[in-house]
Residue frames as a rotation matrix with the C-alpha (Angstrom) as fourth column:
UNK 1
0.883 0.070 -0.465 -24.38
0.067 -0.998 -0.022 -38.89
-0.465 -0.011 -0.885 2.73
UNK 2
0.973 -0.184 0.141 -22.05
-0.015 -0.658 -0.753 -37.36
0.232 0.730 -0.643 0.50
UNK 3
-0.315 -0.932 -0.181 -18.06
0.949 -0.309 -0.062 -37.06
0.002 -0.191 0.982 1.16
UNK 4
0.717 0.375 -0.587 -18.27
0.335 -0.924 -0.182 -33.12
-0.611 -0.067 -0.789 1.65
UNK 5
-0.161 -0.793 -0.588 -14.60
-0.569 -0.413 0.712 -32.84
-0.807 0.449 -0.384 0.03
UNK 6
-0.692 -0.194 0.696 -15.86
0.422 0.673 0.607 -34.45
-0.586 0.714 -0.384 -2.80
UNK 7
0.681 0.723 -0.118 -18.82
0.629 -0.659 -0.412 -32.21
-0.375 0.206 -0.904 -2.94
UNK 8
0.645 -0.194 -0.739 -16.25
-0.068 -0.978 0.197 -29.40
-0.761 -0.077 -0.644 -3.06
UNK 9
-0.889 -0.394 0.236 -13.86
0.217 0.093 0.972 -30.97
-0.404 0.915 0.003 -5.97
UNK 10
-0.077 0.811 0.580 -17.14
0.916 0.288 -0.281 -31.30
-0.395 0.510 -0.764 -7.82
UNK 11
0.822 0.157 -0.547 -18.28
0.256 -0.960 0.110 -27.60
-0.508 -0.230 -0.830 -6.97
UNK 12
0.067 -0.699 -0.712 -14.75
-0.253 -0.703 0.665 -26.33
-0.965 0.136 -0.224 -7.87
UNK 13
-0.670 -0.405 0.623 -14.72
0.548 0.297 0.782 -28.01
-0.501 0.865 0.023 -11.40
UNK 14
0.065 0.912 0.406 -17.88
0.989 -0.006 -0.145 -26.59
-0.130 0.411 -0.903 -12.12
UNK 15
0.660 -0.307 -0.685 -16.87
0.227 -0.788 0.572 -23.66
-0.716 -0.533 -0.450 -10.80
UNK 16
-0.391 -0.919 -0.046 -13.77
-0.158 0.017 0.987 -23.49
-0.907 0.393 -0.152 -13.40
UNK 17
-0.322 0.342 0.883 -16.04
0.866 0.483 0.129 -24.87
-0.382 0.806 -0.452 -15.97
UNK 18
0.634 0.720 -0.282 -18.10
0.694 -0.691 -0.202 -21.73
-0.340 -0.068 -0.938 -15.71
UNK 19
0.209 -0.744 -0.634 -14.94
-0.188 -0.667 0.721 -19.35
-0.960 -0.032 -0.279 -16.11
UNK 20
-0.640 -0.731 0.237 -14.18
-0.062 0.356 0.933 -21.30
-0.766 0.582 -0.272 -19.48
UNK 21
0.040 0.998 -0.047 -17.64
0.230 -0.055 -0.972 -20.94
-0.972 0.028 -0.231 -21.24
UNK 22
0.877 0.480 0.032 -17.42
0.115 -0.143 -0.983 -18.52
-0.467 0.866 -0.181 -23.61
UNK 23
0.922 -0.326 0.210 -15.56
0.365 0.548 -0.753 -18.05
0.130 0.771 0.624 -26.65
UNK 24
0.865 -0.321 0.385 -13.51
-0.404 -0.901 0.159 -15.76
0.296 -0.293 -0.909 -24.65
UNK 25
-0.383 -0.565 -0.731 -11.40
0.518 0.523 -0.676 -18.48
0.764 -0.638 0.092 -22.71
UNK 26
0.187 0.630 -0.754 -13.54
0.914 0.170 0.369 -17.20
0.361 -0.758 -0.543 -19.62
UNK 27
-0.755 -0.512 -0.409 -13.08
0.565 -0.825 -0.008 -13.52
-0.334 -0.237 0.912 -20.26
UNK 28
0.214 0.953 -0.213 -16.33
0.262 -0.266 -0.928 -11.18
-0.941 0.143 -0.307 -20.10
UNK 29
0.063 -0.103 0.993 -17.15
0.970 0.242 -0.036 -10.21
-0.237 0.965 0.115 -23.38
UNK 30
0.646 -0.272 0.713 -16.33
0.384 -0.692 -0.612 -6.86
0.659 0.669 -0.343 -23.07
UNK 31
0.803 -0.396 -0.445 -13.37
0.443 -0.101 0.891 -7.16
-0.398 -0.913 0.094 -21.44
UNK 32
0.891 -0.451 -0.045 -10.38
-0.378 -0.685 -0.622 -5.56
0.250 0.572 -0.781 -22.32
UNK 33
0.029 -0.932 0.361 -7.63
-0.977 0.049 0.206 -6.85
-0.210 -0.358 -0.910 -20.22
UNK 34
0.158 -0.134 -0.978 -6.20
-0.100 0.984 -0.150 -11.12
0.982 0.121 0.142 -21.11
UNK 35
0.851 0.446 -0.279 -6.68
0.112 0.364 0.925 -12.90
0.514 -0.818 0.260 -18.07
UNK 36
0.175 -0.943 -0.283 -2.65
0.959 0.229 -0.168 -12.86
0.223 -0.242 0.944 -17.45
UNK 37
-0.471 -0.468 0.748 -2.30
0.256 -0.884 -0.392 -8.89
0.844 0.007 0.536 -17.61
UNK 38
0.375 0.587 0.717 -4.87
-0.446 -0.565 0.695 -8.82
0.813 -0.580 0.050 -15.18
UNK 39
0.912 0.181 -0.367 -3.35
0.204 0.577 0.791 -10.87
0.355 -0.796 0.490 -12.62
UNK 40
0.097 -0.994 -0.045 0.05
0.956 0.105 -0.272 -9.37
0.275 -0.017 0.961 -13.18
UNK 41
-0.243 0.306 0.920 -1.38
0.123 -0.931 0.342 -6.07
0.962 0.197 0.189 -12.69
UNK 42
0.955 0.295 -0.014 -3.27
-0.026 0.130 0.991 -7.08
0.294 -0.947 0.132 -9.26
UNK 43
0.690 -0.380 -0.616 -0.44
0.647 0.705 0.291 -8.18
0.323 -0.599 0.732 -8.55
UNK 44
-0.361 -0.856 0.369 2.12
0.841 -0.470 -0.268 -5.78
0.403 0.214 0.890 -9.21
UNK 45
0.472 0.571 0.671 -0.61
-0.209 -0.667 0.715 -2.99
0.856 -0.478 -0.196 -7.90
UNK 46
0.941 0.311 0.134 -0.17
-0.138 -0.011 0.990 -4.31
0.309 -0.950 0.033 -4.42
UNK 47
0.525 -0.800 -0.290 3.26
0.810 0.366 0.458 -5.23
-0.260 -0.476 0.840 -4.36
UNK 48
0.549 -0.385 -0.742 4.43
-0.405 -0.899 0.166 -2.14
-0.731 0.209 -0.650 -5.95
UNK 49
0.208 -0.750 -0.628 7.38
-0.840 0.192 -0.508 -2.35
0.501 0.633 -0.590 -8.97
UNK 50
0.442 -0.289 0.849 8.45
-0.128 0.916 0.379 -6.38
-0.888 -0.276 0.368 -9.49
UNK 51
-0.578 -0.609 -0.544 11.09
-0.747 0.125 0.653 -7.81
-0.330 0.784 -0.526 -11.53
UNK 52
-0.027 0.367 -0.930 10.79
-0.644 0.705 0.297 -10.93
0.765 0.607 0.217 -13.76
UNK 53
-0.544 -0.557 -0.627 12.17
-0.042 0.765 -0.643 -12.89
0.838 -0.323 -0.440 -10.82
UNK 54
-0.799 0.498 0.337 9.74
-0.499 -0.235 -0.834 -11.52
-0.337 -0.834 0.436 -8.13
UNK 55
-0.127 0.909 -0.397 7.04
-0.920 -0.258 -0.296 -12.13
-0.372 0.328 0.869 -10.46
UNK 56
0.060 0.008 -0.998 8.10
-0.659 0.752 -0.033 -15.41
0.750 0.659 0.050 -11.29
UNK 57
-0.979 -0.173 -0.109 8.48
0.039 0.363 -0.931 -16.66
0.200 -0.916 -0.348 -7.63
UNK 58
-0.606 0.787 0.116 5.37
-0.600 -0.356 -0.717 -15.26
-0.523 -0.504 0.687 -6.72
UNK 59
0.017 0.964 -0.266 3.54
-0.978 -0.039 -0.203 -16.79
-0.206 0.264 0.942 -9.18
UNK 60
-0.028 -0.095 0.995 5.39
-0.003 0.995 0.095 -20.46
-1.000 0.000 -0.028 -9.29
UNK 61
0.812 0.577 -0.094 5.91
-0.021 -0.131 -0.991 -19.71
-0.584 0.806 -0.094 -13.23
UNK 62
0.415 -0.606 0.679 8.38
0.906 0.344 -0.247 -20.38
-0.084 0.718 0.691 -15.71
UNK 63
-0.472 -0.516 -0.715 10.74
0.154 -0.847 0.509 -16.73
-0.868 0.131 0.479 -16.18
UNK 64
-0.932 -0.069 0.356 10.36
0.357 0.006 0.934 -17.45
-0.067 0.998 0.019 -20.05
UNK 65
-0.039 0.990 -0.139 6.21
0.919 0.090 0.384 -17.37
0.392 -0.113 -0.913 -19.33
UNK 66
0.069 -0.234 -0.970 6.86
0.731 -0.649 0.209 -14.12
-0.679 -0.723 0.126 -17.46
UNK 67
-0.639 -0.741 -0.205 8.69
0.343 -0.513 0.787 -12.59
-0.688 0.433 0.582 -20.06
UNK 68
-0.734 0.527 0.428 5.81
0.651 0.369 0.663 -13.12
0.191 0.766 -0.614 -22.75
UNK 69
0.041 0.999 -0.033 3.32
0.921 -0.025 0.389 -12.19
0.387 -0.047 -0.921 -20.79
UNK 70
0.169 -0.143 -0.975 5.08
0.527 -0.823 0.212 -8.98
-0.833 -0.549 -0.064 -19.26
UNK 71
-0.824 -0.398 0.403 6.04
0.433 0.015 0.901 -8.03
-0.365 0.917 0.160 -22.96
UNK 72
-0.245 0.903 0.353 2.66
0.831 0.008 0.557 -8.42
0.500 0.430 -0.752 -24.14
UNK 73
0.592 0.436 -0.677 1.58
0.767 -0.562 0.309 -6.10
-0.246 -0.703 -0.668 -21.18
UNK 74
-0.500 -0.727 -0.471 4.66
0.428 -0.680 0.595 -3.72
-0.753 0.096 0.651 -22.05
UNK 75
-0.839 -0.021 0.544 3.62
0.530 -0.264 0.806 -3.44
0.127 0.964 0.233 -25.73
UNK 76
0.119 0.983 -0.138 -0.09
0.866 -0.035 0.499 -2.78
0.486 -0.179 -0.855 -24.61
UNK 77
-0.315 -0.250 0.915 1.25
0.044 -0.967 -0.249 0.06
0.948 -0.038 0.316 -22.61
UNK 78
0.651 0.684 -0.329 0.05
-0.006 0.438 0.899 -1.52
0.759 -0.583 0.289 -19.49
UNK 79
0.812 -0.431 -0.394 3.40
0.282 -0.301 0.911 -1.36
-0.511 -0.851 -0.123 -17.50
UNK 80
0.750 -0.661 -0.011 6.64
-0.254 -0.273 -0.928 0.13
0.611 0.699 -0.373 -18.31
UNK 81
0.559 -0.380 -0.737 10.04
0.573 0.819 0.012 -0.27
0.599 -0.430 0.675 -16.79
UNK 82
0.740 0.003 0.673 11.32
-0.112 -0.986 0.127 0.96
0.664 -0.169 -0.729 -14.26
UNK 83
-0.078 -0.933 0.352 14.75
-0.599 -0.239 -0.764 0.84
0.797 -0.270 -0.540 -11.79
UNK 84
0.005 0.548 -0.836 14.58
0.543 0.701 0.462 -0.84
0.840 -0.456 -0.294 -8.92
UNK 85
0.239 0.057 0.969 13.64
-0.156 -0.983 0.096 1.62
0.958 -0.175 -0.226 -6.04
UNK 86
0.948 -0.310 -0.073 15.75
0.232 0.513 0.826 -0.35
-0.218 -0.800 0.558 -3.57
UNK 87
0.465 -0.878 -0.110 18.79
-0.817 -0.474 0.329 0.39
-0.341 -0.063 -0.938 -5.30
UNK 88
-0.227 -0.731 0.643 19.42
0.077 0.645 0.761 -3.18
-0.971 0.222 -0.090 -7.02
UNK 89
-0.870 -0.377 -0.318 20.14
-0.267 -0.182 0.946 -4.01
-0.415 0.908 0.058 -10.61
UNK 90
-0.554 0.473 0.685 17.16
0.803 0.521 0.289 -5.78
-0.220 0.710 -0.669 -11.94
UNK 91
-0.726 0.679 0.106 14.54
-0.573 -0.683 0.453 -3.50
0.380 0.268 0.885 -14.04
UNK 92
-0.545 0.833 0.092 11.19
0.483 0.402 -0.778 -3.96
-0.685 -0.380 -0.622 -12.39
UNK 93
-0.486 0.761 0.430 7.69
0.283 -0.328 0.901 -3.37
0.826 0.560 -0.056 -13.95
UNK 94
-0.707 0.550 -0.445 5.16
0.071 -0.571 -0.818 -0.64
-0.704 -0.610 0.364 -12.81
UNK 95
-0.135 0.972 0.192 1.93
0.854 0.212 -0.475 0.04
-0.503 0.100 -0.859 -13.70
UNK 96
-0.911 -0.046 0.411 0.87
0.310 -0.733 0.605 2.94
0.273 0.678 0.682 -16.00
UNK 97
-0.751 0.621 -0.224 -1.44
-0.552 -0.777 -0.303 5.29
-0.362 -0.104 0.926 -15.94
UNK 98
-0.172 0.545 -0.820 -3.39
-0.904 0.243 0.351 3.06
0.391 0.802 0.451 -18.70
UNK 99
-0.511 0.051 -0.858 -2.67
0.231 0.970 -0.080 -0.36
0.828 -0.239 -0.507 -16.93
UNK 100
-0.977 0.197 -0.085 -4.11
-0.027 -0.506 -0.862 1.46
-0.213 -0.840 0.500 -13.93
UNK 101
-0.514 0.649 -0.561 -7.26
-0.840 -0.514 0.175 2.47
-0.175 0.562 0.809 -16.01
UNK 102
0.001 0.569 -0.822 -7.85
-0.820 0.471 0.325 -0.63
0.572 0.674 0.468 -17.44
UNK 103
-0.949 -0.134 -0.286 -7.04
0.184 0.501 -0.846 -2.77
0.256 -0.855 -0.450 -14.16
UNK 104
-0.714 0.700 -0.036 -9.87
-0.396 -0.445 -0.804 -0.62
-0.578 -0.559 0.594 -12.50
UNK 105
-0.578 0.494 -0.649 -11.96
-0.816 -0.354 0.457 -1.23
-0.004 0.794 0.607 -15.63
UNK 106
-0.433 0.078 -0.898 -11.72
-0.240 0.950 0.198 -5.12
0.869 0.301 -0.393 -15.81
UNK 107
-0.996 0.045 -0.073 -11.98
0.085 0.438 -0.895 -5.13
-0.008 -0.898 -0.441 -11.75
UNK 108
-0.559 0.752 -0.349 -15.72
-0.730 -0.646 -0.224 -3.25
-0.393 0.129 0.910 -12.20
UNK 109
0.017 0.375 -0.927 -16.69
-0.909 0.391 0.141 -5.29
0.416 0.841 0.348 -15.06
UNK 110
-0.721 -0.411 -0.558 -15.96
-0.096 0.857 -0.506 -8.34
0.686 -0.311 -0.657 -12.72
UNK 111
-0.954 0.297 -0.033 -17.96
-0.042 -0.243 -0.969 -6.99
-0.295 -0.924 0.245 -9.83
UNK 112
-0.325 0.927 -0.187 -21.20
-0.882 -0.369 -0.294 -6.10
-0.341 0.069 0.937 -11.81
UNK 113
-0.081 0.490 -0.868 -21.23
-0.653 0.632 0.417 -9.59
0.753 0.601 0.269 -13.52
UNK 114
-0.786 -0.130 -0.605 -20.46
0.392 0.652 -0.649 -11.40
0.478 -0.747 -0.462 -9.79
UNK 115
-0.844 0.521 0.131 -23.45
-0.354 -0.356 -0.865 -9.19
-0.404 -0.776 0.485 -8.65
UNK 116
-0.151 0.832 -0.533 -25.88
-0.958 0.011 0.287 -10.60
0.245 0.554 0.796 -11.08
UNK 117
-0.357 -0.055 -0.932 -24.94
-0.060 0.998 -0.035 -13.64
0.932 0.043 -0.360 -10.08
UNK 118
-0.884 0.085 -0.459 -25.31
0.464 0.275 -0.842 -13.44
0.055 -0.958 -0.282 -6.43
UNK 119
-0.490 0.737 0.466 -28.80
-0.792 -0.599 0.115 -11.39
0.364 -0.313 0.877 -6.78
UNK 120
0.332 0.618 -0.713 -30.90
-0.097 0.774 0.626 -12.90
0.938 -0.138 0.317 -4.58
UNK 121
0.103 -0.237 -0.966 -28.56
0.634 0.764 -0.119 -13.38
0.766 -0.600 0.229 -2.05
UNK 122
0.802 0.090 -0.591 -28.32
0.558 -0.466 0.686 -12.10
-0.214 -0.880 -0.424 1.60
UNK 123
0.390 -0.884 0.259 -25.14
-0.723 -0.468 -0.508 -9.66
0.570 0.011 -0.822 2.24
UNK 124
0.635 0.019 0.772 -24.91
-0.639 0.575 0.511 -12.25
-0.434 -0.818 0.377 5.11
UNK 125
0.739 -0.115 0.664 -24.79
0.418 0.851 -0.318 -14.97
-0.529 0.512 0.677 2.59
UNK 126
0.796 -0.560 0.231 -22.16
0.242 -0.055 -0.969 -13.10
0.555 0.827 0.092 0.25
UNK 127
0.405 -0.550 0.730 -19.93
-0.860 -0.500 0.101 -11.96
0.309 -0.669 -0.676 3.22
UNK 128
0.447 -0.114 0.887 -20.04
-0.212 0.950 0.229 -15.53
-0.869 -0.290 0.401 4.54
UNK 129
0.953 -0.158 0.260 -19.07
0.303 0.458 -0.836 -17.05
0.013 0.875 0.484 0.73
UNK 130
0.790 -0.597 0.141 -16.24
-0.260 -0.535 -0.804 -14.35
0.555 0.598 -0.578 0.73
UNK 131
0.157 -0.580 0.799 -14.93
-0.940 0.161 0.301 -15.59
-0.304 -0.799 -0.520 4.40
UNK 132
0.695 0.113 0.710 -15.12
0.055 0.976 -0.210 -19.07
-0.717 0.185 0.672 2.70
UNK 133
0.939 0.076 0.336 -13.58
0.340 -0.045 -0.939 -18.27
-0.056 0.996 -0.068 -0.29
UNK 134
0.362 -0.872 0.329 -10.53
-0.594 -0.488 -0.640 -16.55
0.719 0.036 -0.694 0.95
UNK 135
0.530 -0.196 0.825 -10.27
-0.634 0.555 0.539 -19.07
-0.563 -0.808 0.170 3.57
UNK 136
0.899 0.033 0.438 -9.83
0.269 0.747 -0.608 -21.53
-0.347 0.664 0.662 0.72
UNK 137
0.836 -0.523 0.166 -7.58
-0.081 -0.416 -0.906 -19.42
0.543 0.744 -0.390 -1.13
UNK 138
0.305 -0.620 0.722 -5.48
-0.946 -0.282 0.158 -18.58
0.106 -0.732 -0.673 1.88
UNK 139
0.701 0.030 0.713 -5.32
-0.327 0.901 0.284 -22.94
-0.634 -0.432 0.641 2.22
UNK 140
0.945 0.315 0.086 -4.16
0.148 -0.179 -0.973 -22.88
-0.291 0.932 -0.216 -1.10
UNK 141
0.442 -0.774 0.453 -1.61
-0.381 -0.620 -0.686 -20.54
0.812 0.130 -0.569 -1.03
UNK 142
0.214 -0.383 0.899 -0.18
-0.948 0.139 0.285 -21.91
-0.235 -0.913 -0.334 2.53
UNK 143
0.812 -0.060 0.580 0.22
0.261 0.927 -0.269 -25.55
-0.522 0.370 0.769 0.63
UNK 144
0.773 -0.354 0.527 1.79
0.616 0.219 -0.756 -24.56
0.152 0.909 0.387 -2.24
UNK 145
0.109 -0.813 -0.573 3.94
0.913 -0.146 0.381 -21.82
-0.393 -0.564 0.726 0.04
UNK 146
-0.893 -0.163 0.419 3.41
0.324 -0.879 0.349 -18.38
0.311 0.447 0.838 -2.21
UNK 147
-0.102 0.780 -0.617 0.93
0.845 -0.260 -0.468 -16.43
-0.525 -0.569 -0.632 -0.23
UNK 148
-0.249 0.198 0.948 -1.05
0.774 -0.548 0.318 -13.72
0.582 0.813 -0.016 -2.15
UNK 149
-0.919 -0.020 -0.395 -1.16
0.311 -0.653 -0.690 -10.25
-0.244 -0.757 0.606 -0.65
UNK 150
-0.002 0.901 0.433 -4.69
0.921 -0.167 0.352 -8.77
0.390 0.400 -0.830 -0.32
UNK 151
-0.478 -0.020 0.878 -5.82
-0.023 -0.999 -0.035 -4.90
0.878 -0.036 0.477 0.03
C-alpha cells in the first residue's frame, strides 16, 4: 500500500498542475482580476485598510513585490489610499467600490467553475473536502507562522 503522504504530494501537484493549464497562467478565461489583485483584495477585504508592511508580513513577500503588485491594483482602480485609521503614519490600501465589484465578480466566477467540477458530488462529500481542505490550509499556515483570516 501506498505512503498516504505521498499520495497527497502527488494529488497536490496535480492539483497545482490543473490551476496552470490554460494560457491564462491558471486564470478562468473570463476573468478579470490577475491572480495577485485577487488575493490582495481577499485579503485586504477581511483585514480592513493594510499598509505595504502589513501586507508584506502577511503574505511572507518581498515589500518591492508588494509595491508592484499594489500599484498595478492602484492604477486599475482596485484600491486607493488611504490614512491609517489607527492614527499611525503609514498610508494603507482600501478597497474601492470597483475592487469590491470585481473581487465579488472573480469570487462567483470561481464558485460556478468549482461547482462543475464537484457535480456529482454529495454536499456531504463537498462539506467534508472543505473540512479537509482548510484543515490543510490551516497546517500550512501554522508551519510557516502567518495564519490567514477567514469570513
Amino acid at each position: 500500500m501506498e505512503d498516504p503522504t505521498r499520495r497527497v504530494e502527488y494529488e497536490n501537484m496535480l492539483l497545482g498542475r490543473y490551476q496552470h493549464l490554460s494560457k491564462s497562467k491558471g486564470r478562468r478565461k473570463d476573468s478579470t482580476l490577475e491572480r495577485s489583485a485577487y488575493i490582495v483584495l481577499s485579503r485586504i477585504r477581511i483585514e480592513g485598510p493594510m499598509s505595504i508592511s502589513e501586507l508584506s508580513d502577511a503574505f511572507g513577500l518581498d515589500a518591492s513585490t508588494l509595491r508592484r503588485q499594489t500599484a498595478a491594483a492602484l492604477r486599475a482602480g482596485l484600491v486607493e489610499h488611504t490614512l491609517d485609521p489607527e492614527g499611525g503614519v503609514a498610508r494603507k490600501f482600501r478597497i474601492t467600490e470597483e475592487g469590491e465589484r470585481r473581487l465579488d465578480e472573480e469570487r462567483e466566477g470561481n464558485v460556478r467553475t468549482l461547482a462543475m467540477v464537484l457535480e456529482g458530488w454529495s454536499e456531504e462529500d463537498i462539506a467534508g473536502f472543505a473540512d479537509y481542505l482548510e484543515r490543510f490550509n490551516t497546517s500550512i499556515e501554522r508551519l510557516a507562522g502567518k495564519p490567514w483570516p477567514r469570513p
